[in-house]
C-alpha positions as a printed NumPy array, in Angstrom:
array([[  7.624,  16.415, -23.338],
       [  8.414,  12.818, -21.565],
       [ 11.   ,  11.832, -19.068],
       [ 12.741,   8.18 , -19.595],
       [ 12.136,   6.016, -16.748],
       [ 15.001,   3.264, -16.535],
       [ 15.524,   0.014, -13.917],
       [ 17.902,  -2.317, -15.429],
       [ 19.044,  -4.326, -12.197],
       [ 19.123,  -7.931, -11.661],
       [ 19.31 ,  -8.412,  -7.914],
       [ 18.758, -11.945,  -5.771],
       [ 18.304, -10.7  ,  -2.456],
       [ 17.759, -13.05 ,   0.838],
       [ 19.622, -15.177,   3.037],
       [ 22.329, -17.44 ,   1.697],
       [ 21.906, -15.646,  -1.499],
       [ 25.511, -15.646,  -2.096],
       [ 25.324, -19.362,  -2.322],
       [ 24.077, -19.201,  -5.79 ],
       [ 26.988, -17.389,  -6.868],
       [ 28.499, -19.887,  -8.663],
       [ 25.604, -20.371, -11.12 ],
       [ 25.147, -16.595, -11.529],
       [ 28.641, -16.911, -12.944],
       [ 28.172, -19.137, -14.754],
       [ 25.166, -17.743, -16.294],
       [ 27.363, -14.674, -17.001],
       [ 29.969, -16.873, -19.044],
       [ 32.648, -16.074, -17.201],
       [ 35.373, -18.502, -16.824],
       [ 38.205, -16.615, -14.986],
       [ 36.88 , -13.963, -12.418],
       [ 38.896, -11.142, -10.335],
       [ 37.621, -10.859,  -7.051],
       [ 37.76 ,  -7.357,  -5.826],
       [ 37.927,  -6.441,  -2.398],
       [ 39.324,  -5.071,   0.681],
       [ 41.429,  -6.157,   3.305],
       [ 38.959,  -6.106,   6.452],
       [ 36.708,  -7.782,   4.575],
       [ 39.458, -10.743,   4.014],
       [ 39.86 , -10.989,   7.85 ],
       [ 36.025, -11.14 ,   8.445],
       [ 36.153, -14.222,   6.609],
       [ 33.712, -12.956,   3.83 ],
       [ 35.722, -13.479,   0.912],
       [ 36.498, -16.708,   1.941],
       [ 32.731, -17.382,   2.126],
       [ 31.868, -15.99 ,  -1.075],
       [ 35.137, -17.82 ,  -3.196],
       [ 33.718, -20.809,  -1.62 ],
       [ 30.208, -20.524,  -2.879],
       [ 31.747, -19.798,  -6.321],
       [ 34.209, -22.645,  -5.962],
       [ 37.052, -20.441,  -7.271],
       [ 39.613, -20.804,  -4.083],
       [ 42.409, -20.126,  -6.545],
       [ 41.131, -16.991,  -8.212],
       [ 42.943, -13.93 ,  -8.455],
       [ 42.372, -11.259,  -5.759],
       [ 42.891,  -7.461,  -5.386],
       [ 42.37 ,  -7.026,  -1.691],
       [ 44.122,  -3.223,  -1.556],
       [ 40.713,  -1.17 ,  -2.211],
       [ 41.599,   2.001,   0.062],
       [ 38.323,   3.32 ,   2.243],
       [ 37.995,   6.241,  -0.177],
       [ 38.764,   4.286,  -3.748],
       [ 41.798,   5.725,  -5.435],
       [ 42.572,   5.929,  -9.139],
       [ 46.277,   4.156,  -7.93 ],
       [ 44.152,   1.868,  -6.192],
       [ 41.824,   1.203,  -9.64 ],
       [ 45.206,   0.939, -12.559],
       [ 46.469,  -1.996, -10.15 ],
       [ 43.991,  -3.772,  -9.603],
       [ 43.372,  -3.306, -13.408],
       [ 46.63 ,  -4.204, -13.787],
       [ 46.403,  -7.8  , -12.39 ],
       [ 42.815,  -8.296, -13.788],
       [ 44.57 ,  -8.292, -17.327],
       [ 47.879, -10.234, -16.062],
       [ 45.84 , -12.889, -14.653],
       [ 43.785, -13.028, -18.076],
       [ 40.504, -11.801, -16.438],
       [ 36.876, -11.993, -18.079],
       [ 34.499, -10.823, -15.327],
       [ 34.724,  -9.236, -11.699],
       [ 32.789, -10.585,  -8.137],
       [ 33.057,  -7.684,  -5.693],
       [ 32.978,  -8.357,  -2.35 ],
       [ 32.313,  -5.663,   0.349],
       [ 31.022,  -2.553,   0.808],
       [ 30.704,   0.874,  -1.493],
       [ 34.038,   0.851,  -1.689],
       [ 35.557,  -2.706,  -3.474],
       [ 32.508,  -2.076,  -5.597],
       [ 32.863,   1.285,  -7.087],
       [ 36.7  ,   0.204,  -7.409],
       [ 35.575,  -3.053,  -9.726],
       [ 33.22 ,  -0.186, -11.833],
       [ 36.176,   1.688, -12.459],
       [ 38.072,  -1.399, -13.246],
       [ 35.368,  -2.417, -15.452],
       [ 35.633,   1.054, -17.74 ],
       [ 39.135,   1.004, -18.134],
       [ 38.779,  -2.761, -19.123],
       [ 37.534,  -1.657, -22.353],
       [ 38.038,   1.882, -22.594],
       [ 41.028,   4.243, -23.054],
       [ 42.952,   5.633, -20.388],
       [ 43.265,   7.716, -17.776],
       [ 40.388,   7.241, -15.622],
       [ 39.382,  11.196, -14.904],
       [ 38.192,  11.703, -18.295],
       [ 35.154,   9.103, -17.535],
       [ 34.292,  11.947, -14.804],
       [ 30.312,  12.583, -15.046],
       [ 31.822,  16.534, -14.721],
       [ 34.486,  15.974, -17.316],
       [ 31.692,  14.669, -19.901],
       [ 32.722,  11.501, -18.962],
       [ 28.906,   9.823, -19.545],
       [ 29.299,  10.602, -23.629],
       [ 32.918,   8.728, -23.713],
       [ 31.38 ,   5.545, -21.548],
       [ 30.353,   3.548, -24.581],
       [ 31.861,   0.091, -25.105],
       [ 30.708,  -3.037, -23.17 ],
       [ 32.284,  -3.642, -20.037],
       [ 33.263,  -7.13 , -18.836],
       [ 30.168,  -8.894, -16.237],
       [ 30.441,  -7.702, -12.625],
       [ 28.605,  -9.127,  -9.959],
       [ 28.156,  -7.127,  -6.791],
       [ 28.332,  -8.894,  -3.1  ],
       [ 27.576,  -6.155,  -0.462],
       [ 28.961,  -6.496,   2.977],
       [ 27.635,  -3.576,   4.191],
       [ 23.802,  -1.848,   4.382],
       [ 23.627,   1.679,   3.021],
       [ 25.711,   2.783,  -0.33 ],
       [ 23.546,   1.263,  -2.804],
       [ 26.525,   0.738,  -5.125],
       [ 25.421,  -2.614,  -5.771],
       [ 22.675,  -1.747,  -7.986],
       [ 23.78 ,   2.099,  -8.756],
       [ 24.822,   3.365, -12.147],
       [ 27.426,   5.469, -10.651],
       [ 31.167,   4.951,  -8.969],
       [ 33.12 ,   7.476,  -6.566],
       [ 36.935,   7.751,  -7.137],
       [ 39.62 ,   9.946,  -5.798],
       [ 42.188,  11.182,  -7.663],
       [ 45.801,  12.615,  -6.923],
       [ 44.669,  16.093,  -7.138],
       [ 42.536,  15.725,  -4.452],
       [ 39.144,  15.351,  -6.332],
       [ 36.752,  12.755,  -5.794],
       [ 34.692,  12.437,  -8.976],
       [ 31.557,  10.622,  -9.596],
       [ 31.73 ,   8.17 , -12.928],
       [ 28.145,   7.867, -13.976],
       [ 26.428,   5.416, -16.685],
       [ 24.235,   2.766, -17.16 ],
       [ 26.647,   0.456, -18.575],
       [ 28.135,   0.715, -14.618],
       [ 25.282,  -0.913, -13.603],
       [ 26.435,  -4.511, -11.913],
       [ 25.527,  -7.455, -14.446],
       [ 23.79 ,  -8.927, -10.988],
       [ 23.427,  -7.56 ,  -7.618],
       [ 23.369, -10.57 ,  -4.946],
       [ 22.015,  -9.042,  -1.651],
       [ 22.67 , -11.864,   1.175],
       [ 21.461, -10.055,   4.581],
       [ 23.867, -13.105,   6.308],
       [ 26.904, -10.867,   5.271],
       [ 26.275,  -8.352,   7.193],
       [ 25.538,  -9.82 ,  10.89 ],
       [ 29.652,  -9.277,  11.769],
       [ 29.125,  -5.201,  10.507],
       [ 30.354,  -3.513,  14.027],
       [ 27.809,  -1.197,  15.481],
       [ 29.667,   2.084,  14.51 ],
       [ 29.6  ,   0.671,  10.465],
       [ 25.968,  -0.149,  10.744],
       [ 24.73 ,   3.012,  12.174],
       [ 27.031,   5.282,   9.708],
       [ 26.269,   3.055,   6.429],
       [ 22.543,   2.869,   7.644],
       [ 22.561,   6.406,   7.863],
       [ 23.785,   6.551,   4.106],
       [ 20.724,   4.596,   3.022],
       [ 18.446,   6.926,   4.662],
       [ 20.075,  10.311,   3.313],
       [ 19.727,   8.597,  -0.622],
       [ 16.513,   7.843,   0.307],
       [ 15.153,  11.258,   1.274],
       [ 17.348,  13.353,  -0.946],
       [ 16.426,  11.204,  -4.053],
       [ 13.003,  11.618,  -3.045],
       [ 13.482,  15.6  ,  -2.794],
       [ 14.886,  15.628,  -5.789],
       [ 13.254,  17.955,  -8.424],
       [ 13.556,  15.504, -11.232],
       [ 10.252,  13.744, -12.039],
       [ 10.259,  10.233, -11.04 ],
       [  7.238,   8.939,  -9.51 ],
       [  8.196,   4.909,  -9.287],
       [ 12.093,   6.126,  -7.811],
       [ 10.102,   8.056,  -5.242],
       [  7.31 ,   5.759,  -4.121],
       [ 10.923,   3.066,  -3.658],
       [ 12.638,   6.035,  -1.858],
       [  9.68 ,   6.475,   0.515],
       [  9.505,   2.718,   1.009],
       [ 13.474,   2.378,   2.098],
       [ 13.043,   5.158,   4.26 ],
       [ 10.07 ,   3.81 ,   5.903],
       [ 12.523,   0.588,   6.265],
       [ 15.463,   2.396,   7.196],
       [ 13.942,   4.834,  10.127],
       [ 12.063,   1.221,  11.255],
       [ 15.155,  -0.784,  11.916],
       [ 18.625,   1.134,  11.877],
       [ 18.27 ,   1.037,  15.858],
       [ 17.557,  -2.15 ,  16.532],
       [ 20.386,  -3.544,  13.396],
       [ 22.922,  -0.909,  15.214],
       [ 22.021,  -2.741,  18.984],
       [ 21.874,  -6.324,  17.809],
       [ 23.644,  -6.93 ,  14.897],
       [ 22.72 , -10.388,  14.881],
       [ 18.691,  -9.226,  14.823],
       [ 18.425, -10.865,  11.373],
       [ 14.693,  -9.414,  10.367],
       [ 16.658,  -5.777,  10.896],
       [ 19.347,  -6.522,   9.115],
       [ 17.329,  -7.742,   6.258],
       [ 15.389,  -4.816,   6.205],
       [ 18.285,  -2.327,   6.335],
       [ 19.975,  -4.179,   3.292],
       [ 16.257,  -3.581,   1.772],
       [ 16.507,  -0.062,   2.39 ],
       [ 20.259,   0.682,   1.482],
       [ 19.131,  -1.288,  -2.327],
       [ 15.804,   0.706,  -2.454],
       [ 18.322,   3.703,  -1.831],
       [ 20.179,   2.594,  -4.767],
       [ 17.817,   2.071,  -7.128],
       [ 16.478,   5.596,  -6.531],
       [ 19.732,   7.174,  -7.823],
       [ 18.289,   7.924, -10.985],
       [ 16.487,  10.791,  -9.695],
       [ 20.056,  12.489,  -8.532],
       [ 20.864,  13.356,  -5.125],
       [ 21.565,  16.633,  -3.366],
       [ 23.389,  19.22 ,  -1.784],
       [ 24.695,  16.684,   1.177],
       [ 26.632,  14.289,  -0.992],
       [ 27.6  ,  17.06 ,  -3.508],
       [ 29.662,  18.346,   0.131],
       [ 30.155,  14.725,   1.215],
       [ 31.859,  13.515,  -2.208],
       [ 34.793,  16.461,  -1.622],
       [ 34.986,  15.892,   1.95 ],
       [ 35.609,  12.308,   1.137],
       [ 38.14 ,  13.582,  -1.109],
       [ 40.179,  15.36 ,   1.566],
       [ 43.996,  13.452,   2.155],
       [ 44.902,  14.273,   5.354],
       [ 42.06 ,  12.425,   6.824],
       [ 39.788,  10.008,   6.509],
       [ 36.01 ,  10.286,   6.682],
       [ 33.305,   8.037,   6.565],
       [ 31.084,   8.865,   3.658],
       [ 27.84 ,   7.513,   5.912],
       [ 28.976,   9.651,   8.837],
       [ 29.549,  12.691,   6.704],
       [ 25.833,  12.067,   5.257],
       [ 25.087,  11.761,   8.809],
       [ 25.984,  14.621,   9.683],
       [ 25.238,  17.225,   6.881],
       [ 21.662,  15.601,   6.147],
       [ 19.914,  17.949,   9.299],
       [ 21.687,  20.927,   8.097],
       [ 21.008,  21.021,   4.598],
       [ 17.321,  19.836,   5.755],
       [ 16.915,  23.187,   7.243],
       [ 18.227,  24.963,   4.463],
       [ 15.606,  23.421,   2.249],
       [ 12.426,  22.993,   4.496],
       [ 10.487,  25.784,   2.472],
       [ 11.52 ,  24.539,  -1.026],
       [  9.305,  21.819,  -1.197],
       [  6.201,  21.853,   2.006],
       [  4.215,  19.458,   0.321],
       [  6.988,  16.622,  -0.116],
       [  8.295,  17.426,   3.709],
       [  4.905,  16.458,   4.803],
       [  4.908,  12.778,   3.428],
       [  8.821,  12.391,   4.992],
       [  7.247,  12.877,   8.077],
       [  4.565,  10.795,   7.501],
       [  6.682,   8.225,   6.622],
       [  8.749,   8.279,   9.115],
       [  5.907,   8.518,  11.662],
       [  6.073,  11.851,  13.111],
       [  3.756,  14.692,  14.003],
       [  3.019,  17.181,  11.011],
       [  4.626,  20.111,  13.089],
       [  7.516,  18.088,  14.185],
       [ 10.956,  19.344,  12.753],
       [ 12.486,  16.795,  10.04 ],
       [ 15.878,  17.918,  10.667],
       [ 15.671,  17.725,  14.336],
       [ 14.383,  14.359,  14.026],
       [ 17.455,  13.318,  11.749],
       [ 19.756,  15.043,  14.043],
       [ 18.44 ,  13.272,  17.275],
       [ 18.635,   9.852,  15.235],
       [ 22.315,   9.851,  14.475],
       [ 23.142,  11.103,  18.497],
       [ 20.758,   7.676,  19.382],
       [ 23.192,   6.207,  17.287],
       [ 26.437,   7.41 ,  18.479],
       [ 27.836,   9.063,  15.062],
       [ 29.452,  12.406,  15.302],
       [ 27.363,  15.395,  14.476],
       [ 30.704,  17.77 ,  13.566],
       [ 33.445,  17.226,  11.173],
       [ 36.444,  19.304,  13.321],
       [ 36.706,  16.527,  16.073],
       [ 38.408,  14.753,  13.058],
       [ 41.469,  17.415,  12.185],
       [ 38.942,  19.054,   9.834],
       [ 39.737,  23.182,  10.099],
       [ 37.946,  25.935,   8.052],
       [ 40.463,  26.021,   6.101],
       [ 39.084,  23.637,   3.648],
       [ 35.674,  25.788,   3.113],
       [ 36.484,  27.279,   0.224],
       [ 37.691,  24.644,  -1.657],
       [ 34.919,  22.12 ,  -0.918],
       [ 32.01 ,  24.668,  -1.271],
       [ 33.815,  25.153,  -5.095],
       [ 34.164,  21.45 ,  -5.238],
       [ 30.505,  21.108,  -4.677],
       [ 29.259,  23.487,  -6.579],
       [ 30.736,  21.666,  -9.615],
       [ 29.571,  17.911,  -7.994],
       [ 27.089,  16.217, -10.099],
       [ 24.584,  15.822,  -7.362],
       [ 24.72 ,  19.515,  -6.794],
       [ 22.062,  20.228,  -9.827],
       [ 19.075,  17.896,  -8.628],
       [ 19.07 ,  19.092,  -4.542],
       [ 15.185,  20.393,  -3.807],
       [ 16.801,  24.023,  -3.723],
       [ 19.339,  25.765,  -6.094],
       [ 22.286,  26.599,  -3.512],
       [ 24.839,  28.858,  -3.822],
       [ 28.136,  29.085,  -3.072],
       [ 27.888,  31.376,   0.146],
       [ 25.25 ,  28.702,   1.369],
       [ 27.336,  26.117,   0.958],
       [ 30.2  ,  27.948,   2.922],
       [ 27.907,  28.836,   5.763],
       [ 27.148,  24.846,   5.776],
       [ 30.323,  23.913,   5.695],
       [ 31.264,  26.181,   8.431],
       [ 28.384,  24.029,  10.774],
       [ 29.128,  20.801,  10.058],
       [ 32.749,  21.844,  10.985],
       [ 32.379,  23.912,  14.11 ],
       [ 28.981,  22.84 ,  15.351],
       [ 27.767,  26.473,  15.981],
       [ 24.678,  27.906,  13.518]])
């Protein structure tokens, strides 16, 4: 029996990376690019920056990527990408813009609608033609999208479905550290938090992986290292460099699978009458799902707190817990309108999420009710 091992990225990471962009497109062949983005990252100046370094001021833009991608948000974007006679995307900002310009990328070349590309719906199998180049400009340090295989949409039923391939892999990742020195502190901590949970649930993961986990253990090392001092000074360049290290060594662990947090974060995320931060749901499940799991796998707790540096008795989850509070993010869900209402529906929802099959220990649906009912109320 063997297990395929697979790192296709092509990533330039440093400062004033995204001044090569124009060359990487050009490497790429593309002649006519969509940029894809969002609107705050428009009045942060970034895509000016980046359009600039590509010398395409008079490209076409889709600025309208919601905070939680939509499948609206995906067929116009899509929409202008073919009216403006498109052959390639640049996205430019955080998870967000860039799981949008995946989707756009699919449907580019593939059949509509856009659910039946769900990982869930046996959307992998249907994911077969080439898709169009797509470079990846994060804003942001934490979703890993940049070099991921996988995109996060929501839908008009209220799912938020994970599209999963290889071919969704960005042509090139360019990883400038620069972009990231306006992210307020509130974005840093709750997208640095991100990079830390894909870090230690990829390494929990049961799937065997041994290169993803020694670069999981490496971005956590980062990740626990600098997240304070990026979320006090975000103009402390070294940290910021080192969290945009973690959130892409966070990325490129994906293909081990994730866990039970972001199989609850990805329907939370889903939910329409508000809006939550996928970082600060990670955030804020990661300690209690931590506990749940502390006896499934002794031996691999053991190096996470070696590698973050504490004691061999200490409590991992307490640790985690005691993090985000140093970091201001909220460690309940109900100060946001969130009521128990919703349990039932999002323990279903992740019991049929794709990262639900690879967390350290099989859950069930009770467990994930009782967790639900935490990260809600606050009471154990």
């Amino acid at each position: 029996m063997s297990d395929m091992i697979t790192y296709l990225s092509s990533i330039r990471f440093g400062d004033g990376a995204v001044e090569a962009l124009a060359g990487d497109i050009a490497t790429l062949g593309v002649k006519n690019p969509l940029f894809v983005t969002d609107a705050g990252i428009v009045a942060a100046g970034l895509l000016e920056r980046a359009m600039l370094a590509a010398g395409r001021n008079d490209a076409p833009v889709f600025d309208g990527t919601p905070p939680n991608p939509t499948a609206e948000a995906v067929y116009s974007a899509l929409d202008l990408y073919r009216d403006a006679g498109c052959d390639g995307i640049v996205a430019v900002g955080g998870g967000s813009p860039i799981d949008l310009a995946k989707a756009v990328a699919l449907l580019v070349n593939h059949h509509e609608p856009l659910e039946r590309y769900a990982v869930i719906e046996g959307g992998l199998a249907r994911i077969v033609n080439p898709l169009p180049p797509l470079i990846a400009i994060p804003t942001t340090a934490g979703t890993g999208s940049e070099v991921g295989r996988g995109a996060l949409i929501s839908f008009s039923d209220g799912r938020k479905l994970g599209l999963i391939s290889p071919k969704l892999i960005p042509s090139f990742a360019i990883c400038d550290p620069e972009m990231t020195l306006g992210l307020p502190p509130m974005q840093t901590a709750a997208t640095g938090m991100d990079a830390i949970t894909h870090c230690i649930e990829t390494y929990l993961s049961p799937k065997f992986n041994p290169p993803a986990e020694a670069i999981a253990l490496d971005g956590l090392k980062r990740g626990v290292r600098n997240i304070r001092r990026a979320y006090e000074d975000g103009s402390d360049r070294s940290a910021r460099r080192e969290m945009m290290m973690a959130a892409l060594e966070g990325g490129l662990t994906f293909q081990k699978g994730l866990g039970s947090v972001h199989a609850l974060s990805h329907p939370l995320g889903g939910l329409r009458d508000v809006a939550l931060h996928h970082g600060m749901l990670n955030a804020a499940i990661l300690p209690i799902v931590l506990r749940y799991c502390s006896e499934a796998a002794p031996d691999k707790f053991a190096v996470l707190r070696e590698t973050i540096g504490i004691g061999p008795q200490a409590d991992l989850a307490e640790y985690i817990a005691d993090l985000s509070v140093s970091l201001g993010l909220p460690q309940t869900i109900g100060q946001f309108g969130v009521k128990s209402d919703v349990v039932p529906t999002i323990a279903q929802a992740a019991m049929r999420d794709h990262s639900h099959a690879t967390n350290v220990r099989p859950m069930s649906l009770v467990e994930y009710e009782r967790i639900l009912e935490e990260v809600i109320s606050g009471r154990r």
